[in-house]
Structure formats: C-alpha cells, structure tokens
DSSP file (Angstrom, degrees, kcal/mol; ACC not computed):
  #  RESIDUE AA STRUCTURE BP1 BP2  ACC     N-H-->O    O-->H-N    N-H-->O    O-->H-N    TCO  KAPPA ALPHA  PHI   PSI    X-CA   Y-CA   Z-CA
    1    1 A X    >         0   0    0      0, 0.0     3,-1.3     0, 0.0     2,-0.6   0.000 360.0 360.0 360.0  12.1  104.9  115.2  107.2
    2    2 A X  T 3   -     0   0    0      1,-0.2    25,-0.0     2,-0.1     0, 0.0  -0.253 360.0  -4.1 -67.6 129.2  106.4  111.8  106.0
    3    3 A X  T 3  S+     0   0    0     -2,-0.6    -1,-0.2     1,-0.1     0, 0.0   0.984  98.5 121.4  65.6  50.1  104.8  108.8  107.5
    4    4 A X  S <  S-     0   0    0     -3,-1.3    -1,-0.1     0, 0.0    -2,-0.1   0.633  75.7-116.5-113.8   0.0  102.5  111.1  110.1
    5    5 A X        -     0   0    0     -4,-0.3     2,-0.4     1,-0.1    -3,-0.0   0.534  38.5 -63.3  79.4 135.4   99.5  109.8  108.9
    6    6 A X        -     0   0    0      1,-0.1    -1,-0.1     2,-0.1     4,-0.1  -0.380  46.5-166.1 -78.4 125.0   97.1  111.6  107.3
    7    7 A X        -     0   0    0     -2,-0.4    -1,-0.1     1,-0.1     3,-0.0   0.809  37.7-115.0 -89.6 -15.6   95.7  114.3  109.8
    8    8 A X  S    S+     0   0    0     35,-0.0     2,-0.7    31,-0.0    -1,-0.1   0.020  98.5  67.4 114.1 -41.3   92.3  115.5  107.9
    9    9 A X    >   +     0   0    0      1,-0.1     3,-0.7     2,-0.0     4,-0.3  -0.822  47.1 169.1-116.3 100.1   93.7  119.3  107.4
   10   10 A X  T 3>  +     0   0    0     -2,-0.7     4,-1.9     1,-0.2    -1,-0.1   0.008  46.8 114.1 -95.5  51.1   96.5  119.6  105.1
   11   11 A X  H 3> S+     0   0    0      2,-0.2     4,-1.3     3,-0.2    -1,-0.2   0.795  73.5  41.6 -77.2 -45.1   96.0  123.2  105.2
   12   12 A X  H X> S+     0   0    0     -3,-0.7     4,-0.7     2,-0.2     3,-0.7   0.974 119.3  47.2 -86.2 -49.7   99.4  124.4  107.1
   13   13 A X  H >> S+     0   0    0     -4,-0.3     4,-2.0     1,-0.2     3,-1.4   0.891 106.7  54.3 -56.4 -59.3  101.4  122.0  105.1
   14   14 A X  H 3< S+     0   0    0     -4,-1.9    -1,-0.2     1,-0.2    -3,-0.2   0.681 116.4  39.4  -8.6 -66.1   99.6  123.1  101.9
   15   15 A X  H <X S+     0   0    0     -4,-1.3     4,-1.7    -3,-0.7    -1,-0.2   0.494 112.0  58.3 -60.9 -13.9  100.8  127.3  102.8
   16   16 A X  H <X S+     0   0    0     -3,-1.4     4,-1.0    -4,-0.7    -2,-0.2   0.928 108.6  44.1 -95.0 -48.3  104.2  126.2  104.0
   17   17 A X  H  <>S+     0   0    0     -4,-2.0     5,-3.3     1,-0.3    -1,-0.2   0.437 115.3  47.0 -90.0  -0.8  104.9  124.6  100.5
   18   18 A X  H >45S+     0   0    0      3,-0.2     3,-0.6     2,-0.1    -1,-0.3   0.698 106.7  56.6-107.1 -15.7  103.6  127.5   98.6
   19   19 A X  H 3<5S+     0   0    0     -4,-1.7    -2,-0.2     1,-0.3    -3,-0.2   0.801 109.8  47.9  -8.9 -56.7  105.5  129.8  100.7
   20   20 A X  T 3<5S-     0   0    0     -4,-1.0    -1,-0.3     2,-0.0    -2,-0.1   0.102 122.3-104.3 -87.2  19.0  108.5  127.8   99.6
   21   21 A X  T < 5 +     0   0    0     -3,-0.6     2,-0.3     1,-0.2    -3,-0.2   0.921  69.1 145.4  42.6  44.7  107.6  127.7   95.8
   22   22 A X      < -     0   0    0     -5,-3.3    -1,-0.2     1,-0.1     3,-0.1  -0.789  36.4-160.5-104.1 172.1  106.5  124.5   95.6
   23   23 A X        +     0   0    0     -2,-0.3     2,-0.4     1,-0.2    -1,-0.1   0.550  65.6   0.4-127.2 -21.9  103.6  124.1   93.1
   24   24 A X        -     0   0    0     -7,-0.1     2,-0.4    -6,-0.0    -1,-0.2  -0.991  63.9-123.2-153.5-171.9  101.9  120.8   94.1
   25   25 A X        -     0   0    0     -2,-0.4     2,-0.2    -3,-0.1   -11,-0.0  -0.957  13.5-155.9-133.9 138.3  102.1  117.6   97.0
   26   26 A X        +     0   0    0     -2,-0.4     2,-0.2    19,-0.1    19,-0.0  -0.249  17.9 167.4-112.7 174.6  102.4  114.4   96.5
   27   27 A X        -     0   0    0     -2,-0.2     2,-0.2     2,-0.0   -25,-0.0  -0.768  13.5-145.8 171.5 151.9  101.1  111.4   99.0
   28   28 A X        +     0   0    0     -2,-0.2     2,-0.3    12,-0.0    12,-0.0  -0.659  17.5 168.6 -92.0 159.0  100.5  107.7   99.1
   29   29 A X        -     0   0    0     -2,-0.2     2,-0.2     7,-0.0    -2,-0.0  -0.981  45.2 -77.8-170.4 177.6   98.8  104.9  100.2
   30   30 A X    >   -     0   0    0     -2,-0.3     3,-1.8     1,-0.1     7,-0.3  -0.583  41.3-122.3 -89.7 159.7   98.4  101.1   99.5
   31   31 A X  T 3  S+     0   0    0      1,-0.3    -1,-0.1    20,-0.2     6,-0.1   0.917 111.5  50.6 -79.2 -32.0   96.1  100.3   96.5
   32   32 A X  T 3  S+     0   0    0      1,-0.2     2,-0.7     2,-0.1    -1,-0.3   0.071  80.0  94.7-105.2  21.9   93.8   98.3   99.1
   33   33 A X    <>  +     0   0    0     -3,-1.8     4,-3.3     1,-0.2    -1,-0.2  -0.549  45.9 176.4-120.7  81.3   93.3  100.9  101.9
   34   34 A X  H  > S+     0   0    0     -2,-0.7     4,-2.0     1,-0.2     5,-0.2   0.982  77.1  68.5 -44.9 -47.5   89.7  102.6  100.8
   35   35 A X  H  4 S+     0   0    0      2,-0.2     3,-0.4     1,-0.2     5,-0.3   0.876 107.3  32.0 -25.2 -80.7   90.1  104.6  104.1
   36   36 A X  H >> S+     0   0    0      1,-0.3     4,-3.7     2,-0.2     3,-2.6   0.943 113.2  61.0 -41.7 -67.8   92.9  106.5  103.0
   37   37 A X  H 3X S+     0   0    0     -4,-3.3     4,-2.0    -7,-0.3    -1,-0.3   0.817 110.4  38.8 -47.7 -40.0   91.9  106.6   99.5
   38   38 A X  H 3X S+     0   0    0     -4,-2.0     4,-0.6    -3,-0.4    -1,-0.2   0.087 112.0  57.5 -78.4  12.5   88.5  108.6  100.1
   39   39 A X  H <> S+     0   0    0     -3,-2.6     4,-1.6    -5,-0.2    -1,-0.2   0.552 109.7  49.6-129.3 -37.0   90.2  110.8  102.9
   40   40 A X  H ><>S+     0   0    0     -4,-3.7     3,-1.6    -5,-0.3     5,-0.6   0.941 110.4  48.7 -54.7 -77.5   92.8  111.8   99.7
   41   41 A X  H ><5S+     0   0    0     -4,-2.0     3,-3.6     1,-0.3    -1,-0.2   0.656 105.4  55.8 -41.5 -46.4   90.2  112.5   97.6
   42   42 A X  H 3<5S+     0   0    0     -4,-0.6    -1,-0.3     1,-0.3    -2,-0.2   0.891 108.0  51.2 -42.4 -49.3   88.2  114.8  100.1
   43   43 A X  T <<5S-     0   0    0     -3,-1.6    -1,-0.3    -4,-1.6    -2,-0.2   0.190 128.1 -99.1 -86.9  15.9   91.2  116.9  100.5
   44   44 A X  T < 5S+     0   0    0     -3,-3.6    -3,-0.1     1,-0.3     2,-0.1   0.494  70.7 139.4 101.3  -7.6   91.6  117.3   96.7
   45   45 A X      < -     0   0    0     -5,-0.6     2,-0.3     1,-0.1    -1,-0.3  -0.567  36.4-150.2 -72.3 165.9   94.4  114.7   95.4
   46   46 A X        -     0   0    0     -2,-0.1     2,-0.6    -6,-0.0    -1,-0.1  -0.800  13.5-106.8 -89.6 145.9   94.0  113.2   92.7
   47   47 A X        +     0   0    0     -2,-0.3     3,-0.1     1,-0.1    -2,-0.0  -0.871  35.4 165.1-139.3 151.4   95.2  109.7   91.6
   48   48 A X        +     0   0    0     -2,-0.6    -1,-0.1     1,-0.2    -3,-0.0  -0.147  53.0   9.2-113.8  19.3   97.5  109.5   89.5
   49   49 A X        -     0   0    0      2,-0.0    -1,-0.2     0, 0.0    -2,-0.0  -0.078  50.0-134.0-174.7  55.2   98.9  106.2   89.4
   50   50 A X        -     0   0    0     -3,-0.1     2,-0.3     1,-0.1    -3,-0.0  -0.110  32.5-168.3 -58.1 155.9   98.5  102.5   90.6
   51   51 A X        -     0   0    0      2,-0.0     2,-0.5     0, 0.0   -20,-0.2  -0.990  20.6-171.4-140.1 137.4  101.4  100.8   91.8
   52   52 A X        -     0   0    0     -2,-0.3     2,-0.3   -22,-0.1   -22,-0.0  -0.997  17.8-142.4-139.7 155.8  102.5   97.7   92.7
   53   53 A X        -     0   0    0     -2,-0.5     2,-0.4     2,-0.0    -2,-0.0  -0.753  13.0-161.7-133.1 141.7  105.8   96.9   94.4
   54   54 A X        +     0   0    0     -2,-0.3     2,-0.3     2,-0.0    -2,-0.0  -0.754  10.5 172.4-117.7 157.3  108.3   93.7   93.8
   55   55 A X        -     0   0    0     -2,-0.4     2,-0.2     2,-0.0    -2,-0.0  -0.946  15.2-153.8-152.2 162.9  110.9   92.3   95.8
   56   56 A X        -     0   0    0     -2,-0.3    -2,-0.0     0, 0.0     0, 0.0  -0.569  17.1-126.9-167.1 121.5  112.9   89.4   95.5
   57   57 A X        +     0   0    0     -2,-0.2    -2,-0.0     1,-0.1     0, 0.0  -0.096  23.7 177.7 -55.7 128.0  114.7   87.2   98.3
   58   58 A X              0   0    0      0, 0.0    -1,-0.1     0, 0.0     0, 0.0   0.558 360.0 360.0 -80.2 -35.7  118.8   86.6   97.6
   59   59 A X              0   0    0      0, 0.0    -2,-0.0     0, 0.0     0, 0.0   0.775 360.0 360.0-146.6 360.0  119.3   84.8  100.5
C-alpha cells in the first residue's frame, strides 16, 4: 500500500498484517496537510513524531 493514498478503510490491510504477525502500521504525511492528518486519526493512528526533512545541493 506504499504511496496509494490513503483509501478511508484500512481494514484488509490491517487483517493481512496480522495474519502475517505483524503487531502495528506505520504511515505518513507532510506536517502541513490537515486533510491527511484528521483522516489518520479517524482510522486510529496516532502521532508519533514531527519531522522535518533536509537536503543539501553539491552541485
């Protein structure tokens, strides 16, 4: 499900990964997209983190 955009039921993904013996799911989003953020929360993430991301041009 990377980069498929978040669909509203993560419900299959959710059984698939406890099937497999995973024990939680991770996701992302940019710190400045409230959309996203309130559409995580409904579905039960938490956040856990702010992030901010660096680069820097060599040539």
């Amino acid at each position: 499900m990377l980069n498929s955009g978040l669909s509203g039921n993560s419900a299959p993904a959710e059984a698939w990964a406890i099937t497999n013996g995973y024990a939680e799911m991770a996701s992302d989003t940019e710190l400045d997209d409230g959309v996203s953020l309130r559409a995580h929360l409904s579905l039960g993430y938490a956040e856990v983190e702010g992030q901010i991301g660096f680069r820097k041009r060599l040539l």
